[in-house]
Structures are given as structure tokens and as C-alpha cells.
C-alpha positions, 0 to 999 in steps of 0.5 A: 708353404712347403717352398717357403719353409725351405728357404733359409731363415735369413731369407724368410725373416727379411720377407716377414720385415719387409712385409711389416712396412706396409703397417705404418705406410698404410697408418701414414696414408691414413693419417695423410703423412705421404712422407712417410707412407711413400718411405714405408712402402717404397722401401717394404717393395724394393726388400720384397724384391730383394727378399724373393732374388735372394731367396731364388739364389740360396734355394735347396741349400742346407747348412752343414751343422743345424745346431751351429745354424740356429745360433748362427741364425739368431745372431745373423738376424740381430746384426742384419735385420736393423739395417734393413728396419732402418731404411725406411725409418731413416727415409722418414726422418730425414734430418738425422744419420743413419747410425741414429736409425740404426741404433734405434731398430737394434734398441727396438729389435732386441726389446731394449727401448732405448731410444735417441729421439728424446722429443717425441714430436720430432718423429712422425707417428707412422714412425712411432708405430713402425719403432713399436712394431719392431719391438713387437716382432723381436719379442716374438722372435725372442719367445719363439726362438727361446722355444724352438732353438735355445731350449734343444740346446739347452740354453736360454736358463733351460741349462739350470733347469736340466742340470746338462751341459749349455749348448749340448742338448738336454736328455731327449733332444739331441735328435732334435738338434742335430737333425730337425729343420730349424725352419720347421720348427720355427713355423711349427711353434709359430702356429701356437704361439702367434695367436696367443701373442698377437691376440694377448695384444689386441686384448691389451690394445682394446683395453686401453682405448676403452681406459680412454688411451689414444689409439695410437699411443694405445696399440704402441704400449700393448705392443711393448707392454706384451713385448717387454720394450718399453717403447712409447710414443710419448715417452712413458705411460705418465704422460699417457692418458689413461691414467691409473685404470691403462697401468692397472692394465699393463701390470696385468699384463707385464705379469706374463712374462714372470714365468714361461708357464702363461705361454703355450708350447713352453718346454716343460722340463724342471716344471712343477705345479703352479703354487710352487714355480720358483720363478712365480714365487720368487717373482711374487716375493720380489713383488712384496718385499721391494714395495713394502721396503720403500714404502715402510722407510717413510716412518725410518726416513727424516722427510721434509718435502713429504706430506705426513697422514695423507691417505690418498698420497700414501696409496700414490707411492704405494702403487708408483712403488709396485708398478715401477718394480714390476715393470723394472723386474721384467726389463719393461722399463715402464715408470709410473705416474706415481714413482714420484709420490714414492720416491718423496714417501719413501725418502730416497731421492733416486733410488737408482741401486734398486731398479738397478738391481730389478733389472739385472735380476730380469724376468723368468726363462723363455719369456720376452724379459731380459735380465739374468732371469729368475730361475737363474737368481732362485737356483743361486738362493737355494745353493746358498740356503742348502750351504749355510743349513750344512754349516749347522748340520754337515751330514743332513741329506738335502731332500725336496725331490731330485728335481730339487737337488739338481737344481741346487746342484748343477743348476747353481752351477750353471746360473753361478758361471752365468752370471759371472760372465754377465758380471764381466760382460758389464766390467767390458761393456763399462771399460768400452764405454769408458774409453770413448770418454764416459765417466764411471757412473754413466758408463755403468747405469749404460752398460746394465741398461742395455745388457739386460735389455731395459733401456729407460733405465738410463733416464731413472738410475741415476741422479739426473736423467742421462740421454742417449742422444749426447753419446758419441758415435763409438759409444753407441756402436758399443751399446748396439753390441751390449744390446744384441749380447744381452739379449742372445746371452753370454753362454749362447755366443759361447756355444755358438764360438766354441771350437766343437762348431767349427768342424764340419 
């Protein structure tokens, strides 16, 4: 194990992805699919193989700035690693390009969902499976990599929560960074937080077959309910069989990644006690106010195709309601059975703008969820109120704890540049994607959908459903681009760029 762990990162992540294909050829063997359980193996050996000559070539090689490495780490596996996921994927289902499977395992990878494949019966199951597997590892790598480099180098939201530069280390960890082996400490969280991940999983997975969900459909949801994917076999949990016990059981379960407290061996620093997480509470506000909004319009509304005074059809729309703002809260992506009883209850035909903005807004730091992150949202809301308290009374001292001012200090501050930068990365995204021929409003339900890594927002957001399938070429490589920048985010790209780094 020593031997391994001092291999570089690169080469033991393709080992681990090359290892994982023997999953779905073993599902396409069982299933008596040889197509595909021939493509699955054959191409886990030939990267095997590949795996181990490259790791004998690069063995005792250390970079030269550790802290420019994790980054460079990260970035490096989402731009290598779909390639190497694609192959076998593309083996599989022959009758489409490349750049297709591609932009599938960057999609899958980086815990988007997006995918291309609008008609679930033309993938293999074997291949469904090897789609949710790979969400399922890139929200682990997503949550260990958030633990064990983004916090050290105070990014990821950690830079809110510290009030310290982004990219420079927090206080007490400048140690780690500089001289820690990023392999270790990988391996070292992995320990902890494997088991709770995998375990949270299987849980989830048992769960549903008991609900009465098919065992496939069943273990691709929890993989990509624990993972914030949203990915599905069959498009959705409202074409699942489950029925409403299967999404009581993947709400549950999408509350994890509200706040990095549920997770073991999260850094604890800006941490108070659990009745007064922001993260939490702000997440449970969200909770009650988004739902309650919708569902009291009703009786503001002019509705025709409503039913009026029906109990049953009211609690529909109020739980389609909840759940949706949950799962588009945590950039899962998840749409209830029920959202259709809630948008006629609650007059809006499309109520775009709102999931929208739930996605944006994203889940709590270190967590799989994507977004601009709760913690990021609350540290703005408390700059605001201390700001407008001043205009009352300019020479009142803001109390609550130095915890608390930091916060609305330096920690507003740093969300403030964070999502000025998420803005403009939208405004280029959009502009990107303009360029290739998309109109505004598709350009931009696209661009938010991939950069805060909640892909089924395209098929929701708009007035009617938008496909990925009818994107050009170019159109994709730029949302694969999207994917990957919201998903590492804008101030870990910065860090990685700045001219601090290039020095030897």
C-alpha cells in the first residue's frame, strides 16, 4: 500500500476507473448482454495495463509545489478521466461519436446529469449502470477533494468561513499545504469517509427495492441521490416505481448534503452548534418559504384547469412542491411525480425563474452539491442586514461573536467576489454558447444548468423541455468546459492560474 500511495494521483485514479469497469461488465455478463460485458472488461484490462506501465514510468517522482499539484490534480482528472470512462461506453453503444460518450462521463464526472441519451431504452442497462457509477465516484472524489485539498487551501467556501485569502491556506494549515503528500491525505479521509459514503448507499439502494423500486433503477438513483447526479435509467424518479415512499426516501437522503456537518472528518472551522448552522438554517428556510409561496398562490391565482376544494390533489402539489425545491436546492436535479399537480395548484405554468435560482444558490460547502453554496448566500444576507441596521444606527457595534463578524466581514467579501465571478462566468458561458447559434433563453437555462452542476434543469426551466441532443458540436465542448469550471469553481482555477504558482 506504501507502493501505491506513492505513485502520483493521476495514476492511481486511472487504476481505481479502470477497476470500476469490471462493475457493469460483470451486471452485463449477469444480464446475458456479452456486448457490452466484452466492452466493459476488455477495455478495464487494456487500462489496467496501462494503468500499472505508467505508473512503473512515473514512480518516485514528486512535484516540485505540492500546493499547485492538488489543484493541478483536480483539474487534470476531470479533463483525462472522461476519456478514459468513455471508451468502453462508446464500445458499447456503437451507433454514436465519441464526443457524445464524452460529453456523457464529463456530464456524469462532474455530478451534472446532463445527459444526451433522451431515450433510455437505446442504452444498454449495463451502460446505465456504468453512467451512475461514475457520478457516484465523482461525488466522492468531489467530497474528499473538498476535505483533503480545497479546505488546506482555503477554497471550496472554507475561504468564507476563515475570513483568510482563497488559495493561501487558512491559520494552521499552511504546513499541510506546502508539505503534506496529497496522496496521503487523500488515502487518509478515504478511510473515513468511504465507508459512511458507500454504506449511506447501500442503505438508500435497500430502501428502495423494499419501496418496491427495480434493483437496477433502484442502486442508479441512490448512487445519484447520495451523489447529487441526478442521473436515472429512466429519466426521472416519476417514471420510477416506487411511487411516493422511493421519494420520501431520496429526500431523506438529499438533506446530507445541506451542510458538510452530516459528513465525517469535515474541517470544522467557522463551525457552531447544530441549531444554529447557517447552512441548516438557511437551507430549512428555503425549505419552508419556496413551497409555501407556491402553494399559497393558489387562492392569489386566476386558475382554470385547477381542481378547487380537493384535499388529496392539494397535498400532491404541496409535496411535488417541496421535493422539487429540495432536489433543485442540492443541484440534484430530481423532479417529483407530483411537480405537475404543483405548478397547475399554484398557477405558474413553468416556474422557471425559481428552480433556477435554487440551483444557483446550491447546497452547503464541502458537500457533492454544486451551486454558489449556502454558506456563501447566508454570509451576503447578514452583510446585508448589519448594512441596513447601520442606516438606523451608524454608530451600533455588530455583536454575535467574532465568528460572526468575520463572517459578515471578510467572509461577505469573499462570497461577494465569488459570485461576481460566478455571474460573469454565466455572462461568457452564455456568450459561448450564443456564438454557436443558441438563442438567449436556451443559452442561458444551458449555461446555469451546467455551471452549477444540475443538469435536468434544461428539461424543466424553460417553457418547453430543451434537449442536449440537438446541440451542435461546439455547443457541447463549451458546456463540458462549463461542467468542469463549476464543478472545481471559479477561485479554485484562479489559484491554480495565478503567477504566485509558476515559481519553482
Amino acid at each position: 500500500m506504501r507502493r501505491l500511495l506513492d505513485l502520483p494521483l493521476p495514476v492511481i485514479l486511472m487504476g481505481i476507473g479502470a477497476v470500476a469497469m469490471y462493475v457493469p461488465a460483470a451486471q452485463g455478463f449477469a444480464a446475458r448482454d456479452y456486448l457490452s460485458a466484452r466492452s466493459f472488461f476488455y477495455s478495464g484490462t487494456m487500462f489496467l495495463v496501462l494503468t500499472v506501465m505508467v505508473g512503473i514510468a512515473t514512480a518516485n517522482r514528486e512535484p516540485r509545489d505540492l500546493a499547485r499539484a492538488h489543484l493541478a490534480t483536480l483539474l487534470g482528472a476531470y479533463l483525462l478521466l472522461p476519456l478514459m470512462f468513455a471508451v468502453p461506453f462508446q464500445q458499447a453503444v456503437p451507433d454514436t461519436t465519441f464526443l457524445n460518450v464524452w460529453f456523457e462521463m464529463v456530464s456524469s464526472f462532474t455530478t451534472t446529469g446532463a445527459t444526451i441519451f433522451d431515450t433510455p431504452r437505446r442504452l444498454p442497462s449495463s451502460v446505465h449502470l456504468w453512467r451512475a457509477l461514475v457520478g457516484w465516484g465523482g461525488g466522492f472524489f468531489i467530497l474528499l477533494a473538498a476535505v483533503a485539498v480545497l479546505a488546506p487551501l482555503n477554497l471550496g467556501g472554507f475561504e468564507v468561513a476563515t475570513g483568510a485569502s482563497a488559495g493561501r491556506g487558512a491559520v494552521g494549515t499552511t504546513q499541510i499545504v506546502r508539505i503534506a503528500d496529497p496522496s496521503a491525505r487523500l488515502w487518509r479521509y478515504s478511510r473515513v469517509l468511504f465507508p459512511v459514503y458507500g454504506g449511506l448507499t447501500l442503505l438508500l439502494w435497500i430502501a428502495l427495492l423494499i419501496a418496491g423500486e427495480r434493483s437496477l433503477v433502484a442502486a442508479c438513483h441512490a448512487m445519484s441521490t447520495i451523489s447529487t447526479s441526478g442521473i436515472s435509467p429512466v429519466l426521472g424518479l416519476e417514471r420510477a416505481q416506487a411511487g411516493v415512499a422511493g421519494e420520501m426516501l431520496v429526500f431523506a437522503a438529499m438533506l446530507l448534503a445541506l451542510s458538510r456537518r452530516f459528513w465525517p472528518a469535515a474541517p470544522l472551522v467557522g463551525m457552531q452548534p447544530t441549531h444554529r448552522d447557517p447552512e441548516i438554517r438557511l437551507g430549512l428556510l428555503i425549505l419552508v418559504v419556496v413551497p409555501a409561496v407556491l402553494f399559497l398562490r393558489h387562492w392569489f391565482a386566476t386558475l382554470d384547469d385547477a381542481e378547487p376544494g380537493d384535499l388529496p390533489f392539494a397535498l400532491s402539489a404541496a409535496w411535488g412542491s417541496l421535493f422539487t425545491t429540495l432536489s433543485f436546492l442540492t443541484t440534484n436535479g430530481f423532479v417529483s411525480a407530483d411537480w405537475a399537480e404543483a405548478r397547475v395548484w399554484s398557477g405558474l405554468r413553468s416556474p422557471g425563474l425559481i428552480l433556477l435560482g435554487l440551483a444557483m444558490m446550491g447546497g452547503g460547502i464541502a458537500t457533492t452539491a454544486g451551486g454558489v453554496k449556502l454558506l456563501r448566500v447566508y454570509a451576503l444576507s447578514r452583510h446585508a442586514e448589519r448594512e441596513l441596521e447601520r442606516l438606523v444606527f451608524p454608530s451600533s457595534i455588530g455583536g454575535a461573536g467574532p465568528a460572526e463578524r468575520r463572517l459578515r466581514r471578510e467572509g461577505a467579501q469573499a462570497a461577494w467576489v465569488f459570485f461576481m465571478l460566478f455571474a460573469a462566468s454565466i455572462g461568457v458561458v452564455v456568450g459561448a454558447l450564443a456564438l454557436t447559434g443558441l438563442s438567449f433563453e436556451p443559452a442561458l437555462i444551458f449555461s446555469i444548468a451546467a455551471l452549477s452542476t444540475t443538469g435536468p434543469l434544461a428539461t424543466v426551466a424553460g417553457d418547453a423541455a430543451l434537449s442536449y441532443a440537438t446541440l451542435g458540436s461546439s455547443a457541447k465542448a463549451v458546456l463540458a468546459a462549463a461542467m468542469v469550471l463549476g464543478r472545481l469553481e471559479t477561485l479554485a482555477m484562479i489559484a491554480l492560474l495565478a503567477p504566485v504558482t509558476w515559481r519553482n
